[in-house]
C-alpha positions as CSV (number, residue, x, y, z in Angstrom):
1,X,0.0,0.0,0.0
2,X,1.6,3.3,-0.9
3,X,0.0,5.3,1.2
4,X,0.6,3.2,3.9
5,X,2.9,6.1,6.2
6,X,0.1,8.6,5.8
7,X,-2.4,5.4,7.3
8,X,-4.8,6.2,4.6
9,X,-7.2,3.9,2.7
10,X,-8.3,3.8,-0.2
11,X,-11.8,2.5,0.0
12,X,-13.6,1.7,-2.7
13,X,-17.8,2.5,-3.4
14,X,-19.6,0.9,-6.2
15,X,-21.2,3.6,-8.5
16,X,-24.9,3.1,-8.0
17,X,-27.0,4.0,-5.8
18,X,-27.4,0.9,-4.2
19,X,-24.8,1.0,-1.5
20,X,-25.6,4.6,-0.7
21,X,-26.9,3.3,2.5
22,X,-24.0,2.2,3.7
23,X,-21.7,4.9,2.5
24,X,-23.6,7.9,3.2
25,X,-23.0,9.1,6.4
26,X,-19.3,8.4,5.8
27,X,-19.3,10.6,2.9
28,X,-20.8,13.2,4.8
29,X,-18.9,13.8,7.9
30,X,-21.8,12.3,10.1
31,X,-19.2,9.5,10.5
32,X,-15.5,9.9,10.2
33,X,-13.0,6.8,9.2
34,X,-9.1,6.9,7.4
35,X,-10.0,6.6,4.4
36,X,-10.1,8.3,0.9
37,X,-13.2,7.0,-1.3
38,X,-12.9,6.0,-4.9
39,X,-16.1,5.0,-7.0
40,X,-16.0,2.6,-10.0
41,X,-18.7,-0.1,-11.6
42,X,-17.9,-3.7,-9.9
43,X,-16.1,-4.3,-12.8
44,X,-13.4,-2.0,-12.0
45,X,-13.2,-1.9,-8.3
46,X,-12.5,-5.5,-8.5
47,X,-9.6,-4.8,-11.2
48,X,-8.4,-2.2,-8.9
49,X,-8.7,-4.2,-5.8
50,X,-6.9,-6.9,-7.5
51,X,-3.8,-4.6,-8.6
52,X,-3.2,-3.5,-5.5
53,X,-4.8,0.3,-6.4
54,X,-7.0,0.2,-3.9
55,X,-6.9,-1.3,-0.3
56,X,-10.6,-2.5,0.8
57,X,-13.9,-1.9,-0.5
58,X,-16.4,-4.2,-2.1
59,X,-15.7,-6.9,-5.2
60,X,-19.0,-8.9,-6.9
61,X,-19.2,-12.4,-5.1
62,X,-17.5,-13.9,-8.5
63,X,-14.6,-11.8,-7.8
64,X,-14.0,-13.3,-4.3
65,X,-14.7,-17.1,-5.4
66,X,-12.2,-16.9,-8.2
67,X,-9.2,-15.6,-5.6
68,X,-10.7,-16.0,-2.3
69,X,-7.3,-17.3,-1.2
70,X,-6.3,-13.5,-1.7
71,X,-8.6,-11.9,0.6
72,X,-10.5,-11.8,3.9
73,X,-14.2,-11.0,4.0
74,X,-15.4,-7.6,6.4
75,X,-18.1,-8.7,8.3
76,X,-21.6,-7.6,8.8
77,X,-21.2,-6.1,5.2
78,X,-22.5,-7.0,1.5
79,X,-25.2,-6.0,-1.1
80,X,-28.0,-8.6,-1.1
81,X,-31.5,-9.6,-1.6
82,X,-34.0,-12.1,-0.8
83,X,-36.5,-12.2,-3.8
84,X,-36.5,-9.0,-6.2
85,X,-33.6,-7.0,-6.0
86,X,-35.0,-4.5,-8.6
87,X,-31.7,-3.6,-10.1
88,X,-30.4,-6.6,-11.9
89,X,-33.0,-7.5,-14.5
90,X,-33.3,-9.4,-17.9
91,X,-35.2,-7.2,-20.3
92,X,-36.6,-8.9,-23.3
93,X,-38.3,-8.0,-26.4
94,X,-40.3,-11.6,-25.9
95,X,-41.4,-14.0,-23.7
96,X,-38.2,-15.2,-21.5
97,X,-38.8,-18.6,-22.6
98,X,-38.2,-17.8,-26.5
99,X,-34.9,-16.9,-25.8
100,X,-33.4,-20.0,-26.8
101,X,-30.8,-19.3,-29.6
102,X,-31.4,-15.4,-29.6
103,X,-28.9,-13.3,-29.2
104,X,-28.9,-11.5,-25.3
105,X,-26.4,-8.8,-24.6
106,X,-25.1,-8.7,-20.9
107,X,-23.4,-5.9,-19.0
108,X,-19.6,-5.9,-18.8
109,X,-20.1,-4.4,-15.4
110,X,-20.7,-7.6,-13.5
111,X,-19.4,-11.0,-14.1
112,X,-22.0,-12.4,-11.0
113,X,-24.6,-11.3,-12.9
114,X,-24.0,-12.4,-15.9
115,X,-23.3,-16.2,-14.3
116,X,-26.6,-15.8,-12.4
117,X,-28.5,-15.2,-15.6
118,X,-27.2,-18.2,-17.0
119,X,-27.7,-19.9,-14.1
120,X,-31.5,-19.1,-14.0
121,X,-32.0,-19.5,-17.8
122,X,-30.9,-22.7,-17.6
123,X,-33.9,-23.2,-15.1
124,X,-36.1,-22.5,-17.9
125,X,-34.3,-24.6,-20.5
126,X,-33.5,-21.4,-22.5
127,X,-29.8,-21.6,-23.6
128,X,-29.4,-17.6,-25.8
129,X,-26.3,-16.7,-27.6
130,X,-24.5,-14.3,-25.1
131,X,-23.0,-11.8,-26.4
132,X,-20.9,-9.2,-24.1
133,X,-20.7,-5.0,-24.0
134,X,-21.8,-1.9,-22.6
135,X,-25.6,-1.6,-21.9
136,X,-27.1,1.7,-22.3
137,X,-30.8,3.5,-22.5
138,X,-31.4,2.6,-25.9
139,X,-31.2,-1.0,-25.3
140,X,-34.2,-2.6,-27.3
141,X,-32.7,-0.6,-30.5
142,X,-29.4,-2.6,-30.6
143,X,-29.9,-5.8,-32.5
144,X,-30.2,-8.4,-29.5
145,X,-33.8,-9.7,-28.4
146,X,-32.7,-8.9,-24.3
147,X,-30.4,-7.3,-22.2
148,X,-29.0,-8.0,-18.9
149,X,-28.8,-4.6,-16.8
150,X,-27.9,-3.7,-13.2
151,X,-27.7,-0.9,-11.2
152,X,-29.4,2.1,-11.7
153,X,-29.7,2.3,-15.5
154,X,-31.7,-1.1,-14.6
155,X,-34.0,1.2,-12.3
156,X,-34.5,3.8,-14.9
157,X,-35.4,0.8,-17.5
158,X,-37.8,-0.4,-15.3
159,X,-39.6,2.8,-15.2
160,X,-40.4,2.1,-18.9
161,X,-42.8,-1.0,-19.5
162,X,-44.1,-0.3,-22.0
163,X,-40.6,-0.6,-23.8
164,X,-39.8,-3.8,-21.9
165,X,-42.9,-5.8,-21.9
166,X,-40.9,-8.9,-20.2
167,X,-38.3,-9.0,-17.7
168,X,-36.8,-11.5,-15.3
169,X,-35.6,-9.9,-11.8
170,X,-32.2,-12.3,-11.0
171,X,-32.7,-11.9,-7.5
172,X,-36.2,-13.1,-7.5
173,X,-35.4,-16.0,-9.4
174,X,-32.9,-17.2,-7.2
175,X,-34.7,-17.1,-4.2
176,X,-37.5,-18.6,-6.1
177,X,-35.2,-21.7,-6.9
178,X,-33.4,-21.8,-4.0
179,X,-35.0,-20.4,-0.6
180,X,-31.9,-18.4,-0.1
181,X,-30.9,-14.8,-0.6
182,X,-28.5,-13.8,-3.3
183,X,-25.6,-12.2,-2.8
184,X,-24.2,-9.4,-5.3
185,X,-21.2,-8.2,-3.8
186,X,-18.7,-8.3,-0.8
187,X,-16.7,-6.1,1.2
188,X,-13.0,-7.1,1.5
189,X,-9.2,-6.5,2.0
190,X,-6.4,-8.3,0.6
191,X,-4.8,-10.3,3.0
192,X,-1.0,-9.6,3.0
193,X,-2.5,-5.7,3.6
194,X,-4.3,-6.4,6.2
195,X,-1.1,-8.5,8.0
196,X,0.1,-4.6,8.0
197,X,-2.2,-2.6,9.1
198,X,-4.9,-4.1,10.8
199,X,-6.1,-1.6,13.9
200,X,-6.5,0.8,10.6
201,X,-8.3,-1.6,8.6
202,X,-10.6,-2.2,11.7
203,X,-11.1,1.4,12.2
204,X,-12.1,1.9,8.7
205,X,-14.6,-1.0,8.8
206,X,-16.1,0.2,12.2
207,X,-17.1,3.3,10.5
208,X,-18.4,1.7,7.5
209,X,-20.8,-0.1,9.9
210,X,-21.8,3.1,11.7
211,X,-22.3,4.5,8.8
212,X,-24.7,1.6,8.0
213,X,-26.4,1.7,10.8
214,X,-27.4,5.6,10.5
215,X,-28.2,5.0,6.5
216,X,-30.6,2.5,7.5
217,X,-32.2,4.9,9.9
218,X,-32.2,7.6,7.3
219,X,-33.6,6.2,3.9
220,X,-36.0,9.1,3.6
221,X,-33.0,11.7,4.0
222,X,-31.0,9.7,1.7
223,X,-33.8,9.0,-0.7
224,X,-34.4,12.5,-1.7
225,X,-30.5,13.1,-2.0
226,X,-29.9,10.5,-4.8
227,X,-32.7,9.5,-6.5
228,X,-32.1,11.9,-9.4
229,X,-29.0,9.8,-10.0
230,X,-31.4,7.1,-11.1
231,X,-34.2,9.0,-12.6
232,X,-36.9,7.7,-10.4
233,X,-38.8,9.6,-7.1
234,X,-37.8,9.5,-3.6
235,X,-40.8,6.7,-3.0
236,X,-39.5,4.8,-5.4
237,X,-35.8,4.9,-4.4
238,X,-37.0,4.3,-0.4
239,X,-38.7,1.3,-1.6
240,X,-35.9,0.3,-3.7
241,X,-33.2,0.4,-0.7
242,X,-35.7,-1.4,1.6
243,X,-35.6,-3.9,-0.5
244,X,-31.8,-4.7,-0.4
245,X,-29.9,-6.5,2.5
246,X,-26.6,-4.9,3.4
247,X,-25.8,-7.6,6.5
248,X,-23.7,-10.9,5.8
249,X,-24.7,-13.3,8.5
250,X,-25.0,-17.3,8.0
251,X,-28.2,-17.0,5.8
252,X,-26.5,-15.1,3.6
253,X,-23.2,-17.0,3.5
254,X,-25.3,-19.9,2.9
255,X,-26.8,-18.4,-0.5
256,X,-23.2,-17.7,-1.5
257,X,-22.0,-20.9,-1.1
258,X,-24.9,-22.0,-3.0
259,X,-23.8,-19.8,-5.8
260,X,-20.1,-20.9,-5.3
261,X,-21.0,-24.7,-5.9
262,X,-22.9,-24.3,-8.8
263,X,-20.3,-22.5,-10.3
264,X,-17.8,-25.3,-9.3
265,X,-20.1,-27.8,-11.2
266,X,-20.0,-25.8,-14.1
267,X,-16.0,-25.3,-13.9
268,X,-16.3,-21.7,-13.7
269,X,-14.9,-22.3,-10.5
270,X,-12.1,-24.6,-9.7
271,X,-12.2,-25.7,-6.1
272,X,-14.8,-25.2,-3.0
273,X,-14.4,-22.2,-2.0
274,X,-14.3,-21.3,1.5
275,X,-15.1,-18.1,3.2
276,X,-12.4,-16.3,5.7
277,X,-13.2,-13.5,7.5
278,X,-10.8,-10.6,9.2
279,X,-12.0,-12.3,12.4
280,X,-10.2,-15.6,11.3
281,X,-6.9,-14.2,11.1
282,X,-7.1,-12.4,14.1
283,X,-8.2,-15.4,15.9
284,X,-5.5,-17.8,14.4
285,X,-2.9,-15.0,15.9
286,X,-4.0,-15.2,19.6
């Protein structure tokens, strides 16, 4: 870590609005940590995390099953649902189930989601011809049938119906299928950083749970604040936060580890993967 004599971290925030809860009070002074904030699409802050250029902050749940020897989980921290998420959604131009063959574009953005739609396609028998690159507001113009979204452009599509008369939610389906919550994305630090500095580390993920806690009590406040970012009313973007789980406690590790072994059937993954916390380490060194 190069800024490890000035005891800064570099801390990343995914750039939706979906994790606002958790990093708004932070960004506002209401809760202070050591840290320096850089946004990116999960795309990038798991590139970034990866290389070293930044020190904690969250990577998509693919991200930590490919390397998870690499990293140690934050507690009490990730970006989940249990049924509709209302930000990772299928459009279609047809029924989901005549997808077979067509050709479906998916978001470079997020390799989880893109393995959970094939994963829940699958369910239906529907087998598309994937086809990979940036997903914007004209969508249904491009020449693919569907398109996988997430994040808030995936809010703003929804707001359009009539445009997108079908569409599968991801996390809906899962839970569906599985009686489990999904979960999106993680928060967590490399492990030989964390050997380094880990009272800093601790500090900075003490404040990100304070600042959880006083999002969750605030979703009004913070509603009216951001959801012009995502085109869509205060009511709308309260109801859309309610609707996400920002804890990681068995339930949800469960659902993960779900995820993990079906992704280990398919070879995506190549061994169980197992999931170590901060708390490990600090146990294993008592």
């Amino acid at each position: 870590m190069k800024n490890n004599l000035q005891n800064i971290i570099r801390l990343g925030k995914i750039a939706f609005i979906n994790n606002s809860p958790i990093y708004y009070a932070l960004e506002s002074g209401i809760v202070s940590a050591p840290c320096h904030i850089v946004e990116g699409l999960p795309s990038q802050l798991n590139g970034l995390l990866s290389n070293d250029q930044l020190d904690m902050g969250p990577i998509s749940s693919l991200e930590y099953g490919r390397h998870y020897k690499d990293y140690l989980l934050l507690p009490h921290l990730s970006i989940s649902s249990y049924g509709p998420v209302g930000s990772v959604i299928l459009f279609s131009k047809v029924p989901i189930k005549e997808l077979d063959g067509c050709p479906v574009l998916i978001t470079s953005a997020s390799g989880t989601s893109q393995m959970l739609l094939r994963l829940a396609l699958e369910e239906y028998g529907v087998f598309p011809q994937y086809i990979e690159g940036e997903i914007h507001e004209n969508l249904l113009e491009e020449e693919a049938v569907a398109g996988l979204t997430i994040g808030d452009l995936a809010l703003r599509l929804k707001n359009n119906k009539h445009r997108f008369p079908y569409y599968l939610d991801l996390g809906e389906v899962w839970t569906g299928l599985t009686g489990l919550p999904f979960v999106f994305a993680v928060w967590a630090v490399k492990k030989a950083l964390y050997t380094k500095c880990p009272e800093t580390i601790h500090a900075v993920h003490r404040a990100l749970l304070d600042s959880k806690t006083w999002g969750l009590n605030h979703l009004e406040a913070i509603s009216h604040h951001i959801c012009s970012r995502a085109n869509i009313s205060p009511s709308q973007c309260k109801t859309y936060l309610q609707k996400l789980i920002f804890d990681f406690e068995e339930i949800h590790q469960q659902g993960l580890l779900l995820f993990f072994s079906h992704l280990s059937q398919r070879g995506v993954l190549q061994s169980p993967v197992m999931l170590e916390f901060m708390e490990d380490i600090k146990e294993s060194n008592r």
